[in-house]
Wavefront OBJ file of the C-alpha trace (Angstrom):
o trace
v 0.000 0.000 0.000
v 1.187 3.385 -0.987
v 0.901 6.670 0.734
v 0.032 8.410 -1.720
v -2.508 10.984 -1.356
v -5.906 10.293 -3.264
v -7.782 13.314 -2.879
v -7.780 16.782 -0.218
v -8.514 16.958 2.998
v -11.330 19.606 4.388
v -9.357 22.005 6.522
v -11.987 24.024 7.993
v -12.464 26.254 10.671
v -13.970 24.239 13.134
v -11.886 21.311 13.144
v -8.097 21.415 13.884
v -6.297 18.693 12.506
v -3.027 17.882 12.804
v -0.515 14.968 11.188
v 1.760 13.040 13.211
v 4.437 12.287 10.408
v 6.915 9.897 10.862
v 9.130 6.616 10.001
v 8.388 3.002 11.341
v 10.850 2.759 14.516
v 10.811 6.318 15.655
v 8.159 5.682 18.356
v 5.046 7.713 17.545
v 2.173 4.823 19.176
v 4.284 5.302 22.671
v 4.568 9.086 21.824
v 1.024 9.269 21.565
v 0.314 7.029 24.528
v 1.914 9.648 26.835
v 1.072 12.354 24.765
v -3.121 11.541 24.636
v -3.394 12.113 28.833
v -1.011 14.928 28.969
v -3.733 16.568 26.536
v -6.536 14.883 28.017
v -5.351 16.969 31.586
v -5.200 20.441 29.580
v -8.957 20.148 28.500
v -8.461 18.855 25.024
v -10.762 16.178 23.364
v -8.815 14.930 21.000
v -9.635 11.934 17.775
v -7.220 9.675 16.207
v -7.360 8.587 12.829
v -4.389 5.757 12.228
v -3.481 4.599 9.043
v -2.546 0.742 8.851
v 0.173 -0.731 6.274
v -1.639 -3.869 6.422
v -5.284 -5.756 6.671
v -6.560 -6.256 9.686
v -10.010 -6.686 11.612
v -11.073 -5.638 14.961
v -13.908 -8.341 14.471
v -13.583 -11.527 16.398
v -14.677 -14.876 14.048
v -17.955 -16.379 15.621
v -19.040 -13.293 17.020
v -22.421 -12.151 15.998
v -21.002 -8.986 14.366
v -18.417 -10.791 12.427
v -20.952 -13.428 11.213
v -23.408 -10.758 9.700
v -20.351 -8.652 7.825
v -19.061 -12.328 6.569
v -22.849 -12.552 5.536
v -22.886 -9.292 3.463
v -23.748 -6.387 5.712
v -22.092 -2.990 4.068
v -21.632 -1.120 6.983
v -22.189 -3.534 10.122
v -22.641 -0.508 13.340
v -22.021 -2.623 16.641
v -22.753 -0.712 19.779
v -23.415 -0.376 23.194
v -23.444 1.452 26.315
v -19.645 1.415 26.737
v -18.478 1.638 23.295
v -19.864 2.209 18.977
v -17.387 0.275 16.620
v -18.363 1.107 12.735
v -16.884 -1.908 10.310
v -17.296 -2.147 6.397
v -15.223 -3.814 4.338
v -13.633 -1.354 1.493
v -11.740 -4.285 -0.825
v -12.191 -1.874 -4.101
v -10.041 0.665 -2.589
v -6.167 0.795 -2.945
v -6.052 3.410 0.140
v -7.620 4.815 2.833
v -9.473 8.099 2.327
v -8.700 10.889 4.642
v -11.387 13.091 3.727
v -13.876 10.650 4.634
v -12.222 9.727 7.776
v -12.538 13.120 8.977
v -16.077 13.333 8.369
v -16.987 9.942 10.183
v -14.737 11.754 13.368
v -16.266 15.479 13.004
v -19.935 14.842 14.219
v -17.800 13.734 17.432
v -17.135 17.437 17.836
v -13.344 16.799 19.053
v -11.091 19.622 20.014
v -8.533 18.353 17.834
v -7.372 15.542 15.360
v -4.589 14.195 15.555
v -3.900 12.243 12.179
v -1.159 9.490 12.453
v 0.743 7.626 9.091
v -1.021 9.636 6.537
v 1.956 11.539 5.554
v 1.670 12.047 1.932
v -1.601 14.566 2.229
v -1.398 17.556 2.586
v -2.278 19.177 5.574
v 0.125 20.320 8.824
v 2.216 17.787 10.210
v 4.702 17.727 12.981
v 7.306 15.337 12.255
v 8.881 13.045 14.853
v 12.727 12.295 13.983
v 15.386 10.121 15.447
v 18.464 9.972 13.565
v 19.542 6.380 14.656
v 16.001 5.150 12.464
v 18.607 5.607 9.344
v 15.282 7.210 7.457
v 15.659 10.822 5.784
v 14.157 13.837 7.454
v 11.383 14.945 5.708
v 10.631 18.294 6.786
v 12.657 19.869 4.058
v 11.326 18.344 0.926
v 7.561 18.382 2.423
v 6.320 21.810 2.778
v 3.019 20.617 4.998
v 5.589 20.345 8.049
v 5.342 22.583 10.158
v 7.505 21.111 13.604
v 9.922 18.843 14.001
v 10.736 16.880 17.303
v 14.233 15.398 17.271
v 16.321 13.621 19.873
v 19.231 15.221 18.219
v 20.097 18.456 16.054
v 18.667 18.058 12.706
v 19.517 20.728 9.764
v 16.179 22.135 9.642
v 14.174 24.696 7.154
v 14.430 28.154 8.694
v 10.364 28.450 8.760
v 9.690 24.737 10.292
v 9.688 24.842 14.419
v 12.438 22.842 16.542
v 10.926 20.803 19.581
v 12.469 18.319 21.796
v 11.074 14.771 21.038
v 12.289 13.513 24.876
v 10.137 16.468 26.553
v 6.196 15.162 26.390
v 5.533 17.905 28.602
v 6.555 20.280 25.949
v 5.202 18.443 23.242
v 2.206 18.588 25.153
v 2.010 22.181 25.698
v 2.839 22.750 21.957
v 0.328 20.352 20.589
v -2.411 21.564 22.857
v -1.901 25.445 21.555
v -2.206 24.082 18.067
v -6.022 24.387 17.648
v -5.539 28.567 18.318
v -2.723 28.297 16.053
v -5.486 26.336 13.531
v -6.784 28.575 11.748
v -3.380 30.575 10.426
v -1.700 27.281 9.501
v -4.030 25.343 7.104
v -1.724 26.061 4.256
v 1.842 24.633 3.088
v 4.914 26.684 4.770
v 6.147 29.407 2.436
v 2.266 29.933 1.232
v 0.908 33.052 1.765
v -2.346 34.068 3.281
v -3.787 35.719 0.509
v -3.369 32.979 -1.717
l 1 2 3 4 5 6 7 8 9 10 11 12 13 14 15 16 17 18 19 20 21 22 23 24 25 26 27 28 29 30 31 32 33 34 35 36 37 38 39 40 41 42 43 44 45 46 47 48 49 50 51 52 53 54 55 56 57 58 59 60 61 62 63 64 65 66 67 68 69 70 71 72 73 74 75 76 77 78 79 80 81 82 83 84 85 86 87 88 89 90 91 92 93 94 95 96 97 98 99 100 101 102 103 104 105 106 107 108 109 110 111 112 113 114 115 116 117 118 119 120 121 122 123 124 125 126 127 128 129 130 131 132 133 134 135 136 137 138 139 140 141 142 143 144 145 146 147 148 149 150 151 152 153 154 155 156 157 158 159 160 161 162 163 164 165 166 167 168 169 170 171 172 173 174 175 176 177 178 179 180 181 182 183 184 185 186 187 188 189 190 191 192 193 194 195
């Protein structure tokens, strides 16, 4: 599977998102473990939408859910008191599309989205570096990065923001500000206002 972009994303006022860019290895599921109560504690609702190289099913064979989408039901909505899981099978598709995502998250009315592995569209990213990965940075060739957090001292665009990728308090602090930041930085770096 590629991660190629197939269409735009809706970056509009009243939903912040926000890309988590990075390479396998560097860490981001544990980043985001610590990361999600740190921004829980500062009054932030915040979504996940997490791409996946690979198939997989949060069904269980023999359950009653996965025995009616094995029969044919095209979207199978399981819920109850605790928890709503959505499941529909989308074999036609060669990726994942954002735009849609976003829409099944927004009626959810989150404070922010945090969008993890889908780093070829375009919309703002901070990128999550470690050097020892052996992976390019890609802040300078992708203009939809707007932070980087390195364990080291990457050479880094004059316009993209340096953070420290061992301080989660930081992180924290910086990710939570990013919805008042929202609505100045829906565009690529270098893009002006106007445009």
């Amino acid at each position: 599977m590629s991660d190629t972009p197939v269409g735009s994303v809706p970056l509009e006022d009243d939903l912040p998102l926000l890309g988590i860019a990075a390479w396998s290895g560097t860490g981001k599921t544990t980043l985001l473990e610590r990361l999600l109560p740190a921004l829980r504690e500062r009054g932030l609702r915040v979504a996940v939408i997490k791409h996946a190289h690979h198939a997989f099913d949060v069904d269980q064979p023999g359950k009653d859910s996965h025995r009616l989408r094995q029969a044919g039901a095209e979207p199978i909505l399981v819920a109850s008191r605790a928890r709503v899981a959505l499941m529909m099978e989308t074999p036609d598709r060669e990726e994942a599309d954002l735009a849609e995502l976003i829409e099944m998250v927004r009626p959810q009315r989150p404070d922010l989205v945090l969008v993890e592995g889908f780093k070829a569209w375009p919309l703002p990213k901070l990128e999550l570096y470690r050097e020892s990965v052996g992976k390019p940075l890609r802040a300078a060739e992708d203009a939809w990065i707007v932070a980087v957090a390195s364990d080291g001292e990457p050479d880094l665009p004059d316009d993209v923001e340096r953070l420290d990728l061992n301080d989660p308090e930081r992180l924290a602090d910086w990710i939570a500000a990013w919805p008042s930041r929202w609505p100045d930085r829906r565009r690529p770096r270098g893009e002006d206002a106007a445009s």
